[in-house]
N, C-alpha and C positions, 0 to 999 in steps of 0.2 A: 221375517218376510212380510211383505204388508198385502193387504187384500188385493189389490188390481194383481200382482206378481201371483200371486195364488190363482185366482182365477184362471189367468193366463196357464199358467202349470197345470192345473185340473183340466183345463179344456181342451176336449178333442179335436183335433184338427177337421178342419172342413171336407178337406179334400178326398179325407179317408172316409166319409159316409157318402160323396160322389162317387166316390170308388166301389162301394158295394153297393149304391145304385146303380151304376153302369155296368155292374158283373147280377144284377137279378139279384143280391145276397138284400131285400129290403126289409127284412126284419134289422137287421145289423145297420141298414142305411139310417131306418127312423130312429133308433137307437142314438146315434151319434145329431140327426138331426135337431130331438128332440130335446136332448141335452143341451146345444147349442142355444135352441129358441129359448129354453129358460131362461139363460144367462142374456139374451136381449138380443142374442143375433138375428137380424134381417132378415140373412142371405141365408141360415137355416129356417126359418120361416115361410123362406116362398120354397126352398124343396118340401119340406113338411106338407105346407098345400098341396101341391104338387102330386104328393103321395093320397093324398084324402082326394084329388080332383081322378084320380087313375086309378082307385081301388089297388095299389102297391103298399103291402106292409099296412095298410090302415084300411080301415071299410071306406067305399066309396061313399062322400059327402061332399055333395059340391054346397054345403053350408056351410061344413068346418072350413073347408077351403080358400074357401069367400072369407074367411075369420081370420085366417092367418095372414093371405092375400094383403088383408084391409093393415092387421098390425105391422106389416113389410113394408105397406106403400106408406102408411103413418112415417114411418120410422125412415123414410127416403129413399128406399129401393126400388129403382128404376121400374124394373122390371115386374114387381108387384103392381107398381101404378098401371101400368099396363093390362096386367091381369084384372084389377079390380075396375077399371074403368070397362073394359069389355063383359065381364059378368055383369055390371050395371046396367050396361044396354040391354044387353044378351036376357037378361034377369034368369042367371043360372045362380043357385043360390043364396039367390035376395031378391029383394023385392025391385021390377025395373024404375031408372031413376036415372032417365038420362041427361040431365042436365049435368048432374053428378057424376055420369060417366065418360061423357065426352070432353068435361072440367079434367079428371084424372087423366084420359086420354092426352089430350094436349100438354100436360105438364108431363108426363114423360117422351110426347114427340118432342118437345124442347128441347130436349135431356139427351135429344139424339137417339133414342130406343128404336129402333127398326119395327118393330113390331106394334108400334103404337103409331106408327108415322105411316104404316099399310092400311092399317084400318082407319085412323082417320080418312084419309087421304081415296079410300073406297068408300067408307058413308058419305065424304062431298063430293064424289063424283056419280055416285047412287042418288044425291039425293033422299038417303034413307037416315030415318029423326036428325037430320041436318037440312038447312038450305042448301040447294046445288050449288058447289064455286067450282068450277069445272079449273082455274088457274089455280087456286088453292090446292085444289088433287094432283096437280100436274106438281105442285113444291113438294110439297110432301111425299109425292113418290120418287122426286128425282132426288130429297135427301135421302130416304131409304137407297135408292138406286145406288149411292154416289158410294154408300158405306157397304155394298155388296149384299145384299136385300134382292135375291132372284125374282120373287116375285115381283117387286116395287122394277125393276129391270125390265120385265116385261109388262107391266102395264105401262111405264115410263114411254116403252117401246110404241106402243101403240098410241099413246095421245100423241106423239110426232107424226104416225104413220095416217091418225085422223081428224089431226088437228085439234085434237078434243085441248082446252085449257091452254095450248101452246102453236104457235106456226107449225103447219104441216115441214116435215124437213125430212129428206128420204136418210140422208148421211145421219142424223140423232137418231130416228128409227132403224137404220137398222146396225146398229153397235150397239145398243141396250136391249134388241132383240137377238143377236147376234149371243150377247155375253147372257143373257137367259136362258137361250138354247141350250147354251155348251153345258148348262145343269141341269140338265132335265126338264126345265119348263116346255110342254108337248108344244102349248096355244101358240107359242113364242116361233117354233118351226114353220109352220105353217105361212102365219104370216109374214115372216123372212123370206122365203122363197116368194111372196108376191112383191115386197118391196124391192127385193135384187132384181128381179125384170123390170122394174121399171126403172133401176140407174142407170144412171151413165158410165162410161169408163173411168170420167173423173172424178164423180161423186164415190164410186168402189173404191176407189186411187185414197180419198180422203178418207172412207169409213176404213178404211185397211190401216190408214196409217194410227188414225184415231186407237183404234183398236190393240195396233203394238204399243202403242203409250200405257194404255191400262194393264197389259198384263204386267207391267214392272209398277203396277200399285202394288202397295201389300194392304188386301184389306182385310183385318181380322176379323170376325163373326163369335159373337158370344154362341158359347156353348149350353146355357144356361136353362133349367128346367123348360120342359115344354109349355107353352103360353097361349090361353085359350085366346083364338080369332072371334070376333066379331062374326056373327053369321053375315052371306051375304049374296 
């Protein structure tokens, strides 16, 4: 049997240390993670983080975290770039370094990350360690939007509703507020009910129809370790 077949044979499946982290068993989760990370996996490396950024199974370090984070996003895990680009700003631990961080940020908004395409997309419409591009924020939440990103849905929702980055359009706001609402987004209600008084019959006529069209999207949502946000 030759090495890659062995290793392959020896290693734990992923899913099963998902499994006893999603059931509280996190002693048994960092176990299987752990092992994983040695042999060079990624995608056990950002749960491992994960587990040191939560105090689950590991003592809480958001150093270590940052550590594994960093050898995830190395190693091209989306979702780790995301992490470490946010703790770079954030300067949760490490030292802040946001040229750095907003560099990792964008390279997983490219990558299509939802979570990296929020927080961009809220430091250039903040204006916070970015220039403001108020159009800029308005792409990047309407990619996040597009991939089923509640949040990015309802901020989406509101540069229509206030012209922020995009044409005011009551029909774009209120189907991105609309489709926010229905998850819980609170802010996303509120404002729906001011932009529905002010359409028309045929603008309703159009967000309605807009609306059936999306529920026959299938958009699927990573389940994947939770991901520090950018403060904001």
């Amino acid at each position: 049997m030759n090495n890659v077949s062995t290793l392959h044979h020896l290693q734990p499946d992923l899913a099963d240390g998902v499994r006893y982290y999603c059931a509280g068993a996190f002693d048994d989760a960092v176990a299987v993670f752990t092992r994983l990370a040695d042999l060079g996996n990624p995608e056990a490396m950002m749960w491992l983080g994960s587990c040191h950024a939560n105090g689950e199974g590991l003592q809480n370090s958001p150093a270590a975290a940052f550590a594994l984070y960093l050898q995830a996003a190395e190693a091209g895990f989306v979702q780790a770039q995301t992490n470490v680009g946010a703790m770079l700003i954030s300067a949760q631990g490490c030292e802040r370094d946001l040229e750095a961080g907003i560099s990792w940020l964008r390279k997983a908004a490219e990558q299509d990350d939802t979570g990296a395409q929020f927080n961009l997309a809220t430091m250039l419409s903040s204006g916070k360690h970015v220039e403001p591009d108020l159009e800029a924020a308005a792409h990047w939440y309407r990619r996040a939007a597009e991939a089923g990103h509640y949040p990015s849905q309802a901020r989406l929702g509101f540069c229509y509703q206030q012209g922020r980055g995009v044409e005011k359009n009551r029909v774009e706001a209120c189907v991105w507020l609309t489709l926010a609402a229905q998850h819980g987004v609170g802010t996303a209600l509120s404002a729906l009910d001011r932009v529905y008084s002010e359409m028309s019959a045929e603008e309703k006529n159009q967000a309605a129809g807009r609306l059936r069209e999306w529920r026959f999207k299938a958009v699927p949502l990573s389940s994947q370790a939770v991901l520090t946000a950018v403060s904001h």
